[in-house]
N, CA, C and O atoms as a GROMACS GRO file, in nm:
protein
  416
    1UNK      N    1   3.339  -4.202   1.291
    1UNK     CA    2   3.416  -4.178   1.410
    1UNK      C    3   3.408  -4.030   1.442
    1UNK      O    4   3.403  -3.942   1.356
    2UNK      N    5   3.406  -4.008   1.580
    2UNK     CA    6   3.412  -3.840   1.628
    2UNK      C    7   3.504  -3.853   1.722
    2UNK      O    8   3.534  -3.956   1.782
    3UNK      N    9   3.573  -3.691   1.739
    3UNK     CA   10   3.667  -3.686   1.812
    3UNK      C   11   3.613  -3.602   1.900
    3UNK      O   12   3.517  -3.529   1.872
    4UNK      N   13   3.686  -3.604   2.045
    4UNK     CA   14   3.660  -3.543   2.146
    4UNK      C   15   3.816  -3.472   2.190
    4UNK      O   16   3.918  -3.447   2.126
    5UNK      N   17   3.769  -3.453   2.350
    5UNK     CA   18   3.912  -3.365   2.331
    5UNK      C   19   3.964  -3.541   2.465
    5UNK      O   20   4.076  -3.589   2.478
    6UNK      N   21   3.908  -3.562   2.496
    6UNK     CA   22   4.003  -3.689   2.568
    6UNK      C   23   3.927  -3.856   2.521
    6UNK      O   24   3.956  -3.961   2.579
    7UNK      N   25   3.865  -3.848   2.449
    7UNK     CA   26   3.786  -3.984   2.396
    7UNK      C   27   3.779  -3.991   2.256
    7UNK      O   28   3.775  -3.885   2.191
    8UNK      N   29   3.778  -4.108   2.194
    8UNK     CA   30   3.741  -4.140   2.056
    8UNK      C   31   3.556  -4.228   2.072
    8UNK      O   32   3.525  -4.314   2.154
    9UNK      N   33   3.490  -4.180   1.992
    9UNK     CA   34   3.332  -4.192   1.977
    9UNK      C   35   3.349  -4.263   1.829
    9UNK      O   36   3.367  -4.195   1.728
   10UNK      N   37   3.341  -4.429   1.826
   10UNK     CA   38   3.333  -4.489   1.747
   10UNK      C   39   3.202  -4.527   1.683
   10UNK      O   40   3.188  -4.622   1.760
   11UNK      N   41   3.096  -4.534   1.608
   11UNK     CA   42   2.986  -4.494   1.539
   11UNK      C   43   3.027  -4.638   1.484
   11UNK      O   44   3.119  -4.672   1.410
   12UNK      N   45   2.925  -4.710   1.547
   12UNK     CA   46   2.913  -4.831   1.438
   12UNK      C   47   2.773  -4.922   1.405
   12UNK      O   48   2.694  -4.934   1.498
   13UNK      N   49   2.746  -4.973   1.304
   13UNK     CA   50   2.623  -5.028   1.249
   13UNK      C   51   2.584  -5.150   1.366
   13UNK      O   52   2.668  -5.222   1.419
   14UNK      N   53   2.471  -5.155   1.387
   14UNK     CA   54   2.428  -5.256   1.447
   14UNK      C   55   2.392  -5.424   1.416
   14UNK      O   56   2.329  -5.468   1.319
   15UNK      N   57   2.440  -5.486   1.505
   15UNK     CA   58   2.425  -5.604   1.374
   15UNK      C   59   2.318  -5.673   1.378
   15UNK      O   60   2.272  -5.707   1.488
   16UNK      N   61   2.251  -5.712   1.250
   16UNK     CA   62   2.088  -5.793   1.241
   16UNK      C   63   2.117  -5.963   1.136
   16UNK      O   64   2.205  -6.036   1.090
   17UNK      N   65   2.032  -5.952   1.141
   17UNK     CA   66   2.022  -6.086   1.066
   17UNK      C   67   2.022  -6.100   0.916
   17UNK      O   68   2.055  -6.202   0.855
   18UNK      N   69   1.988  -6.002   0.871
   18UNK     CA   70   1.936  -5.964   0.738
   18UNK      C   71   2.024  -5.834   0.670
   18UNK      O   72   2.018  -5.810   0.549
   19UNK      N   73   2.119  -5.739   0.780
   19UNK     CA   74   2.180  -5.655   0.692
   19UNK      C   75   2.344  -5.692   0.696
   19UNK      O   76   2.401  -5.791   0.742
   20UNK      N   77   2.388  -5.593   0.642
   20UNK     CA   78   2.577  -5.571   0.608
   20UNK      C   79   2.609  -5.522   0.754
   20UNK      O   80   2.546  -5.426   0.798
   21UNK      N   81   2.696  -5.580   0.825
   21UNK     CA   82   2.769  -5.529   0.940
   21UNK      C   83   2.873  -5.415   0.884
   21UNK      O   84   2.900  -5.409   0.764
   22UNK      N   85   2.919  -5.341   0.963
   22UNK     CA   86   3.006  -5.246   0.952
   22UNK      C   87   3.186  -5.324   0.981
   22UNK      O   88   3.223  -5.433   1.026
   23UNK      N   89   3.243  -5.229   0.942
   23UNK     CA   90   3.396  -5.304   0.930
   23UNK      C   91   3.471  -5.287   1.092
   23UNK      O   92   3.558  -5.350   1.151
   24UNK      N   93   3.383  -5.164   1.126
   24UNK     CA   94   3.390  -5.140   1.267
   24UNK      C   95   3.384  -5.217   1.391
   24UNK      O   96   3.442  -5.192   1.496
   25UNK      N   97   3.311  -5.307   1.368
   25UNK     CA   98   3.189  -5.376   1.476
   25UNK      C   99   3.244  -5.518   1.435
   25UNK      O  100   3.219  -5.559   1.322
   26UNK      N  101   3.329  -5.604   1.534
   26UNK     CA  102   3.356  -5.743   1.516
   26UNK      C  103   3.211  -5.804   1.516
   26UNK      O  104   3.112  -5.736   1.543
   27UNK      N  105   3.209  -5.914   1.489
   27UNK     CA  106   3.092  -5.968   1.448
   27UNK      C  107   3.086  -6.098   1.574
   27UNK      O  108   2.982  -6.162   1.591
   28UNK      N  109   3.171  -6.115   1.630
   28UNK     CA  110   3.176  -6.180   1.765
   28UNK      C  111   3.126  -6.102   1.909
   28UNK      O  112   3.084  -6.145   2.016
   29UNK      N  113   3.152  -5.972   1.861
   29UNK     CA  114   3.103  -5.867   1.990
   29UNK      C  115   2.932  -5.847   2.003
   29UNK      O  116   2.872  -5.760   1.940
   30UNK      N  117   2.877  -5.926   2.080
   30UNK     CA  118   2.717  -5.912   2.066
   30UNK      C  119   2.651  -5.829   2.150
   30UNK      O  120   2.535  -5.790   2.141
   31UNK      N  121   2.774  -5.791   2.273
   31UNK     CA  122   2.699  -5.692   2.328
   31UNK      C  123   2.676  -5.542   2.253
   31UNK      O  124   2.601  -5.454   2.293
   32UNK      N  125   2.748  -5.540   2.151
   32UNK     CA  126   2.700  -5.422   2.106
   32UNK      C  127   2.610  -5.430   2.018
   32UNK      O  128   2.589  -5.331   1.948
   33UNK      N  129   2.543  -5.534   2.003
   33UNK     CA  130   2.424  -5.532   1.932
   33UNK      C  131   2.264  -5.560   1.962
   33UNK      O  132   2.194  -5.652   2.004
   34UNK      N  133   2.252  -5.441   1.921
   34UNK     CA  134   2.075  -5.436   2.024
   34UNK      C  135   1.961  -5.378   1.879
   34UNK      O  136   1.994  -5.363   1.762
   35UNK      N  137   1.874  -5.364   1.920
   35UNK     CA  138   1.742  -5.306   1.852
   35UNK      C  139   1.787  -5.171   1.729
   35UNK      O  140   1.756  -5.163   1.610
   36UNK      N  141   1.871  -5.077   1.815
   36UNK     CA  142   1.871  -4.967   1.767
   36UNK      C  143   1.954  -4.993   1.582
   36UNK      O  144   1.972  -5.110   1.548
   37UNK      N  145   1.993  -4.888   1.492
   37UNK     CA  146   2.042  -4.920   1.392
   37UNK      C  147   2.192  -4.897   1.427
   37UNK      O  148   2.270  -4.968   1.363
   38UNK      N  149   2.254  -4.802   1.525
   38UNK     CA  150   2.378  -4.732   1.481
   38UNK      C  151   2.413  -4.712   1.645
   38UNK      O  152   2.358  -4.634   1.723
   39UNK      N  153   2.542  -4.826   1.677
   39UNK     CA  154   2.600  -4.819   1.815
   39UNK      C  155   2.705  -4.697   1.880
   39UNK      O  156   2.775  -4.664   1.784
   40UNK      N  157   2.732  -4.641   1.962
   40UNK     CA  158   2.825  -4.543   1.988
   40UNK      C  159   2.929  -4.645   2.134
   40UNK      O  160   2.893  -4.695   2.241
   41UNK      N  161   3.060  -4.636   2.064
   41UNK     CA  162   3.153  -4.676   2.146
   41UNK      C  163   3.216  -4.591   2.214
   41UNK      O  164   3.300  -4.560   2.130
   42UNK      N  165   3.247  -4.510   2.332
   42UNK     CA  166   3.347  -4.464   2.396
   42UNK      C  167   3.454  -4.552   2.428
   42UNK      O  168   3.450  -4.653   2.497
   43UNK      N  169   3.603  -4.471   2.337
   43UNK     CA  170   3.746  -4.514   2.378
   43UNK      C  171   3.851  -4.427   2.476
   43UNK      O  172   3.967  -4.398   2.449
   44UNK      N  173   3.811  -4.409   2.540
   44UNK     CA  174   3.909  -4.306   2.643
   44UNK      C  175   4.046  -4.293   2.591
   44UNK      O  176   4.122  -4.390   2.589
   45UNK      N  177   4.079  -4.182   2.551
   45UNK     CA  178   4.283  -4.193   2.513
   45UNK      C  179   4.334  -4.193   2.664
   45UNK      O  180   4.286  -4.156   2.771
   46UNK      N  181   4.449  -4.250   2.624
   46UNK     CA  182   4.571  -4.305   2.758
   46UNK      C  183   4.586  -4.155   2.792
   46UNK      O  184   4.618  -4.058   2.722
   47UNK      N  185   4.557  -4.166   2.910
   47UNK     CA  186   4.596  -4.003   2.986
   47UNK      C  187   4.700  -3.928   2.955
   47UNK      O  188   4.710  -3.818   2.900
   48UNK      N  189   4.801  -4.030   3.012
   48UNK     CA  190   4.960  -4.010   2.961
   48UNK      C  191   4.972  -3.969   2.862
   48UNK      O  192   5.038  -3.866   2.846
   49UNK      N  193   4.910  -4.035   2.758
   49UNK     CA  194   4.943  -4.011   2.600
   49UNK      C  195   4.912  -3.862   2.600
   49UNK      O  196   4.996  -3.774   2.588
   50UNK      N  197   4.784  -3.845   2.615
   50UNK     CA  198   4.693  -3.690   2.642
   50UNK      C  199   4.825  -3.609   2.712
   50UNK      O  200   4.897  -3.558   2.626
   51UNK      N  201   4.858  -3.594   2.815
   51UNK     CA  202   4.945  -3.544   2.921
   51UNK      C  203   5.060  -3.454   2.820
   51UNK      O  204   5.087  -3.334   2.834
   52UNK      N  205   5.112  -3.544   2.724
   52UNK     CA  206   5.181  -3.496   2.645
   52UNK      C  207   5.191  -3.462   2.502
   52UNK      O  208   5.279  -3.398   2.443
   53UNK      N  209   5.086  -3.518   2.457
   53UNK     CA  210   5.022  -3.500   2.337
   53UNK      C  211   4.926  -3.385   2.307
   53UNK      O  212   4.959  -3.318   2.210
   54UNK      N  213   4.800  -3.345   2.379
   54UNK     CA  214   4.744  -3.263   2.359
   54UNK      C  215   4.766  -3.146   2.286
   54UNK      O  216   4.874  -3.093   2.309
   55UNK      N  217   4.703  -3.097   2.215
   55UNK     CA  218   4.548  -3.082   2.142
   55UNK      C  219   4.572  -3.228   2.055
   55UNK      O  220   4.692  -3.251   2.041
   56UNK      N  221   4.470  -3.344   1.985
   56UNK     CA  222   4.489  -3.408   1.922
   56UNK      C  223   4.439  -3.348   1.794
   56UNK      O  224   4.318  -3.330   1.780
   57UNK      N  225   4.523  -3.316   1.702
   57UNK     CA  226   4.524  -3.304   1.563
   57UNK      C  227   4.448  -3.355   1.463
   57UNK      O  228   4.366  -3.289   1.400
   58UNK      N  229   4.485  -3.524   1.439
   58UNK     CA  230   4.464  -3.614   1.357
   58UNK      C  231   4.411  -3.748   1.399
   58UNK      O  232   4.456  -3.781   1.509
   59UNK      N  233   4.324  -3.842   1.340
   59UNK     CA  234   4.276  -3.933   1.387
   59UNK      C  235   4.265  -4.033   1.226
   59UNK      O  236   4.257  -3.968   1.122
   60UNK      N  237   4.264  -4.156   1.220
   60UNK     CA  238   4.302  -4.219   1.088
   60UNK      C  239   4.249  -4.371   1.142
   60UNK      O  240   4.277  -4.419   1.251
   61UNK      N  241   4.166  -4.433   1.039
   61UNK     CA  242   4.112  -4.565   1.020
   61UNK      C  243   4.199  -4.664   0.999
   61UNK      O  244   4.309  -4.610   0.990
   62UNK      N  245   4.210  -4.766   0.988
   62UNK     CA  246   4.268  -4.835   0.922
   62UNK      C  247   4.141  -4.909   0.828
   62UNK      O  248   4.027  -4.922   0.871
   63UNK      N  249   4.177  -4.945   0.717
   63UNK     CA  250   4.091  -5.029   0.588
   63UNK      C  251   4.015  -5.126   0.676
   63UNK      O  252   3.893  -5.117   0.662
   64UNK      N  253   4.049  -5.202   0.750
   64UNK     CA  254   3.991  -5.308   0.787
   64UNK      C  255   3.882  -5.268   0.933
   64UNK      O  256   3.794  -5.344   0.975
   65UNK      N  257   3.917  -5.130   0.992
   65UNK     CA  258   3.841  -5.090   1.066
   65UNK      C  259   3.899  -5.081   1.242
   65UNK      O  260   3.867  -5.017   1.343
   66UNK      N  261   4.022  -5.204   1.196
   66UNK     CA  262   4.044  -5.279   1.390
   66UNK      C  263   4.138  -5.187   1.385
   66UNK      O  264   4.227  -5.272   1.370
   67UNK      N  265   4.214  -5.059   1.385
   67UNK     CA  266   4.306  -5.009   1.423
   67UNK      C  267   4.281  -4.823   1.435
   67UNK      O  268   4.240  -4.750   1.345
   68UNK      N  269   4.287  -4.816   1.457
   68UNK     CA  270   4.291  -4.641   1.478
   68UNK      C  271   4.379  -4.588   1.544
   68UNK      O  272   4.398  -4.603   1.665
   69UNK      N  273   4.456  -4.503   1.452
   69UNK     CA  274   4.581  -4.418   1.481
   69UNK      C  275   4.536  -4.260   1.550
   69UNK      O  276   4.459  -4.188   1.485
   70UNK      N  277   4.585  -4.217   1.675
   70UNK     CA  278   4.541  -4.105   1.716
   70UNK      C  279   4.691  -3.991   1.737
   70UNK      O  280   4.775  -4.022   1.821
   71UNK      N  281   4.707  -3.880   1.664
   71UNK     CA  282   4.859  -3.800   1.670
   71UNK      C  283   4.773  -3.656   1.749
   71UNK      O  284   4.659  -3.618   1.720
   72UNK      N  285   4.839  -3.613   1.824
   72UNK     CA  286   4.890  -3.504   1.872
   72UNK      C  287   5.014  -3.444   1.843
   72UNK      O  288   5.098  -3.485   1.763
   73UNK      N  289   5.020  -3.323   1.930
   73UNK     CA  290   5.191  -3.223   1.924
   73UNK      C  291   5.250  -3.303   1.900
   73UNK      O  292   5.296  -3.288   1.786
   74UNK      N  293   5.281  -3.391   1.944
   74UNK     CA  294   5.399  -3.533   1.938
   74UNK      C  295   5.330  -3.646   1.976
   74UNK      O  296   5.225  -3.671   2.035
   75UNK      N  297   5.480  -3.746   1.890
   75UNK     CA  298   5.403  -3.917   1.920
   75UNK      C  299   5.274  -3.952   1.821
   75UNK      O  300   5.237  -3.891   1.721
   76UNK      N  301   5.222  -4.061   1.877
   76UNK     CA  302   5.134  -4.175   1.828
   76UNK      C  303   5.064  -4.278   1.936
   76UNK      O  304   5.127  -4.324   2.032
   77UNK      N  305   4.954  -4.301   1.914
   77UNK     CA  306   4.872  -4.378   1.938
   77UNK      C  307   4.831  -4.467   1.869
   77UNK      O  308   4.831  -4.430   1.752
   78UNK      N  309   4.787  -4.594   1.884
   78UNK     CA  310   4.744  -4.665   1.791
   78UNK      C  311   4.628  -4.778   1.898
   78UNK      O  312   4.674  -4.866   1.970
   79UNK      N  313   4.508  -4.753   1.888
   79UNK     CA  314   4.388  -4.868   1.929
   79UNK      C  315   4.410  -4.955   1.850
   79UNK      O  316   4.429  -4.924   1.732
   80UNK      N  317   4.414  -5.102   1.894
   80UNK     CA  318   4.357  -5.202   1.860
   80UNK      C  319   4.167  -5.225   1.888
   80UNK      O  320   4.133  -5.232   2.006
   81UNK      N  321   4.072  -5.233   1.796
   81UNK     CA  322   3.952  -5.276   1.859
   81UNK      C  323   3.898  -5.406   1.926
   81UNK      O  324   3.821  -5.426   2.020
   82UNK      N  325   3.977  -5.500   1.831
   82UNK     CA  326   3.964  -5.641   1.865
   82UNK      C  327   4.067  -5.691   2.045
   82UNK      O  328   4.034  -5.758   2.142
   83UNK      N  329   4.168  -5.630   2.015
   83UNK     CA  330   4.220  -5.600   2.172
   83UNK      C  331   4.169  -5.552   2.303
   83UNK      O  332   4.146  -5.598   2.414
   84UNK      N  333   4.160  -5.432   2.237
   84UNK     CA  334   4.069  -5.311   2.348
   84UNK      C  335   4.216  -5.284   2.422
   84UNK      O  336   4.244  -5.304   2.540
   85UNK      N  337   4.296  -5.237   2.323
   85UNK     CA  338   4.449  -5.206   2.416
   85UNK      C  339   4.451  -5.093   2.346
   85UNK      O  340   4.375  -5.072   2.251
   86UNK      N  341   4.559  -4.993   2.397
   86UNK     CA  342   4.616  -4.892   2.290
   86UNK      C  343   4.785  -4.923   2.296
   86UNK      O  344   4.835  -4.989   2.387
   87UNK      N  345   4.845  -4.879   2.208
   87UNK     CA  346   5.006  -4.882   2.153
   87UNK      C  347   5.069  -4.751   2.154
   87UNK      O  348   5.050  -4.691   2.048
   88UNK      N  349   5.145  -4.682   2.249
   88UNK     CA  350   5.251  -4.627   2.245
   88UNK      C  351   5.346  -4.614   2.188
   88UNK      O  352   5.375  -4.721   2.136
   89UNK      N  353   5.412  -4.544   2.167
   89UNK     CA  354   5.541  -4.495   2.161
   89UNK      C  355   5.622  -4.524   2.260
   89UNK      O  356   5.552  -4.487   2.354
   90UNK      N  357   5.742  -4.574   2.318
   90UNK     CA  358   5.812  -4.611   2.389
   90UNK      C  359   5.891  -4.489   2.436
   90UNK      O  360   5.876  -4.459   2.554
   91UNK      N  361   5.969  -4.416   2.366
   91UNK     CA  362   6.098  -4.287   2.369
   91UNK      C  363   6.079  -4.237   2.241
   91UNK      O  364   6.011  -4.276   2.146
   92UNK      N  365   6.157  -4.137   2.258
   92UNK     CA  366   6.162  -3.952   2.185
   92UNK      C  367   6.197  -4.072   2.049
   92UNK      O  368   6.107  -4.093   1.967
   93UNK      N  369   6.326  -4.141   2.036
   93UNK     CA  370   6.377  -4.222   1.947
   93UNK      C  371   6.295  -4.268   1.870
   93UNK      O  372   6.325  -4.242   1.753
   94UNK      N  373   6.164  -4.350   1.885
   94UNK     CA  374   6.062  -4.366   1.797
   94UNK      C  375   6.001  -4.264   1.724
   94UNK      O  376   5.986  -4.258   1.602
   95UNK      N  377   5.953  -4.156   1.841
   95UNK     CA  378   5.891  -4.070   1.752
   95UNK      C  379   5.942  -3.989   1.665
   95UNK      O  380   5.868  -3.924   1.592
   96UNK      N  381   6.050  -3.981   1.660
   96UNK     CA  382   6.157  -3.908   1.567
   96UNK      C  383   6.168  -3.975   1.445
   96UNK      O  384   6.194  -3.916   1.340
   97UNK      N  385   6.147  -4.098   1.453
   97UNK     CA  386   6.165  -4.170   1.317
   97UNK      C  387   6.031  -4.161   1.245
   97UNK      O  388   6.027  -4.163   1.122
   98UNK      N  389   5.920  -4.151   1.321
   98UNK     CA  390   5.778  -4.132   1.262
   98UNK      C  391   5.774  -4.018   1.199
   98UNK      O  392   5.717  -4.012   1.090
   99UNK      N  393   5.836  -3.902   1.256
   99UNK     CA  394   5.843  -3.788   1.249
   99UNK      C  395   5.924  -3.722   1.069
   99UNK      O  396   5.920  -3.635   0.983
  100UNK      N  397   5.984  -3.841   1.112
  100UNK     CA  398   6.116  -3.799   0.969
  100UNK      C  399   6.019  -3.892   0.828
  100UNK      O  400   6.000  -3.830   0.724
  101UNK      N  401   5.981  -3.994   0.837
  101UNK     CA  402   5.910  -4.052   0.760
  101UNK      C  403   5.746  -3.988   0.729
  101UNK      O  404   5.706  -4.024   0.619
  102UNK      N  405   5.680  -3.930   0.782
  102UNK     CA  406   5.559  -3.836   0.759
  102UNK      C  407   5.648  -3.712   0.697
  102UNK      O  408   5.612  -3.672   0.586
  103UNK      N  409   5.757  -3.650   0.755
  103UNK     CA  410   5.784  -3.533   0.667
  103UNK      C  411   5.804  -3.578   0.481
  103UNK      O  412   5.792  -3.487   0.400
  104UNK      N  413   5.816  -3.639   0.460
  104UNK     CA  414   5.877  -3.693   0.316
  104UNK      C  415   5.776  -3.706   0.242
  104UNK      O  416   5.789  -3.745   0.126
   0.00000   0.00000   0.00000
């Protein structure tokens, strides 16, 4: 994965017949699979999110690949891949509790 300053650049294996797919790359998604070895996804971050978040800091996998957490100054992001949604923060109230639980 690479970070940008308003996109996430997801780097994932291409899928063949004969090798290991990546944890990245659903195995139902065929348009991303072509000739080459190694696909590049553009994820645009929620503007909004950006708007108030900016500079983004931190960026984090999840084990299984379908989730990616994106933090700035404040708040949270969270992609689903299998969705193609992202997850907010609702109010200050959430992020305060994220906030108090990462300090510890």
């Amino acid at each position: 994965m690479l970070q940008a300053a308003d996109r996430l650049l997801l780097v994932t294996e291409a899928l063949t017949s004969a090798g290991p797919s990546s944890s990245f790359l659903d195995p139902s998604d065929t348009a991303a699979a072509s000739s080459s070895d190694l696909q590049l996804h553009h994820v645009l971050l929620p503007a909004a999110y950006l708007a108030a978040a900016a500079p983004i800091s931190h960026v984090c996998v999840s084990g299984d690949g379908c989730d990616v957490a994106v933090a700035g100054r404040q708040g949270l992001a969270v992609y689903n891949r299998r969705q193609e949604k992202w997850r907010l923060f609702g109010d200050v109230t959430q992020v305060n509790i994220c906030t108090r639980y990462t300090c510890l």
